[in-house]
N, C-alpha and C positions, 0 to 999 in steps of 0.2 A: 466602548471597551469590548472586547471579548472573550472569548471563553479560552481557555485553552485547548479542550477536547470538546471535536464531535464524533457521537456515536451513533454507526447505523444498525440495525439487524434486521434479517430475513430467515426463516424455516427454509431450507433448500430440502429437494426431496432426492437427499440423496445422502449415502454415507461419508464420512468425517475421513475420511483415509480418501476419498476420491477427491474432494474439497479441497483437502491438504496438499494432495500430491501438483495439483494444478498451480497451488501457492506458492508451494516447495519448488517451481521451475520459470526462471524467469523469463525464457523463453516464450513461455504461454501468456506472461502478463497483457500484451495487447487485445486477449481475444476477450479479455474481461475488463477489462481500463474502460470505465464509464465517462472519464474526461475525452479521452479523444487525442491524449497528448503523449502517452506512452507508445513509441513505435518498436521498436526493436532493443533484445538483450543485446551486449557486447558483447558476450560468449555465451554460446550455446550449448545445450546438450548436460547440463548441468544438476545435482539439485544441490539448494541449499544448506548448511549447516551454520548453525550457532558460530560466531566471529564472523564468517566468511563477507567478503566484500563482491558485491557485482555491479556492476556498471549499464545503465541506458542511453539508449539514444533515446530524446523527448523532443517535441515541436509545438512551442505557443506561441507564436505570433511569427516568432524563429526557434530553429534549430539549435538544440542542445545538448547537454549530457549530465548524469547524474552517476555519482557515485554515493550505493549504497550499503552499508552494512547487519547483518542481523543482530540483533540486540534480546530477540526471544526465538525461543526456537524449544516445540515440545510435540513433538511427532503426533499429527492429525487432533488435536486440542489448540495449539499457541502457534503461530510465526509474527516476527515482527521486525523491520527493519526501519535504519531512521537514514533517512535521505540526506546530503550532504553535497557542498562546493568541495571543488578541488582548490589546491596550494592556498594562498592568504585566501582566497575569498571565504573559505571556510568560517573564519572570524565575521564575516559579514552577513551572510545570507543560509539557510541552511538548516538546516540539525532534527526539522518534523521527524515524527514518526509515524507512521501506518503498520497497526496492529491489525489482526484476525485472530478472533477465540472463537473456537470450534466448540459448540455443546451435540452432543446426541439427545434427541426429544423426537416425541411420537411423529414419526412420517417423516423422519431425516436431521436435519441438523440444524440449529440455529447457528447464524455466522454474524456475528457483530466484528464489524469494521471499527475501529476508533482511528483517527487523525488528532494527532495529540504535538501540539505546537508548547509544547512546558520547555524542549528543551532548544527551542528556535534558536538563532543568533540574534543577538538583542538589535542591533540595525532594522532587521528585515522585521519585527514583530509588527511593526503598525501595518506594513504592506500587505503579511498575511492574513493576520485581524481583518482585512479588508475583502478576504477571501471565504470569509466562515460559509455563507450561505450558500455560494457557487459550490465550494467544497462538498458541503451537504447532498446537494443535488446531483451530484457526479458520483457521491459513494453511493448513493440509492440505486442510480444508475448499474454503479459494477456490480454490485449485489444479483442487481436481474439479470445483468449479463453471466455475471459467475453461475448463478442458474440454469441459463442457456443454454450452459455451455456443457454441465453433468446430468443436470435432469434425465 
């Protein structure tokens, strides 16, 4: 069995508005995507807001696309968006979430990732259960990257 959430954090040495702003643009998500599998926004030039939906192109093993919507959103503290199929498959596959809370703490920002499978499509649960530890190791990853990238 597994968990529903995992959570990563890192101290970035850098401020919560520069953190955010990078979150807040989907366009940048590949420079920081520790998987390897987020390639390109579908529209660019962008930032997020609360409801708004934005769409990826993704590549694991093949080529894909995701449509996402934000579900939190608290300017340089919160974003969170839960990932989603298009038409029926919705029902089937779908529905994680990837959160970011922003703290200010001595020397920059603590950034906790959570991947939070509570509101998954019940099909696809065993499949991604089966992804907890990959998952794990790929948000440690973005974390360093997302460092790299403001530090």
């Amino acid at each position: 069995m597994f968990t529903k959430r995992v959570t990563v954090d890192r101290v970035i040495k850098a401020p919560a508005d520069a953190i955010f702003a990078l979150l807040a643009d989907p366009s940048r998500h590949p420079e920081f995507d520790g998987s390897g599998t987020v390639l390109a926004a579908r529209r660019a030039g962008r930032r997020l807001a609360l409801g708004e939906s934005f769409g990826m192109d993704m590549h694991w093993g093949v080529g894909y696309g995701t449509r996402n919507q934000v579900v939190a959103f608290e300017p340089d503290r919160v974003i969170a968006w839960r990932t989603l199929a298009s038409g029926v498959l919705i029902h089937l596959v779908g529905g994680r979430t990837w959160r970011y809370d922003l703290e200010p703490v001595e020397g920059g920002t603590r950034v906790t990732e959570t991947w939070d499978t509570s509101t998954e499509a019940a099909p696809s649960r065993v499949v991604v259960g089966r992804l907890e530890d990959l998952t794990r190791r790929n948000m440690t990853r973005t974390l360093e990257r997302l460092a790299s990238v403001v530090e």
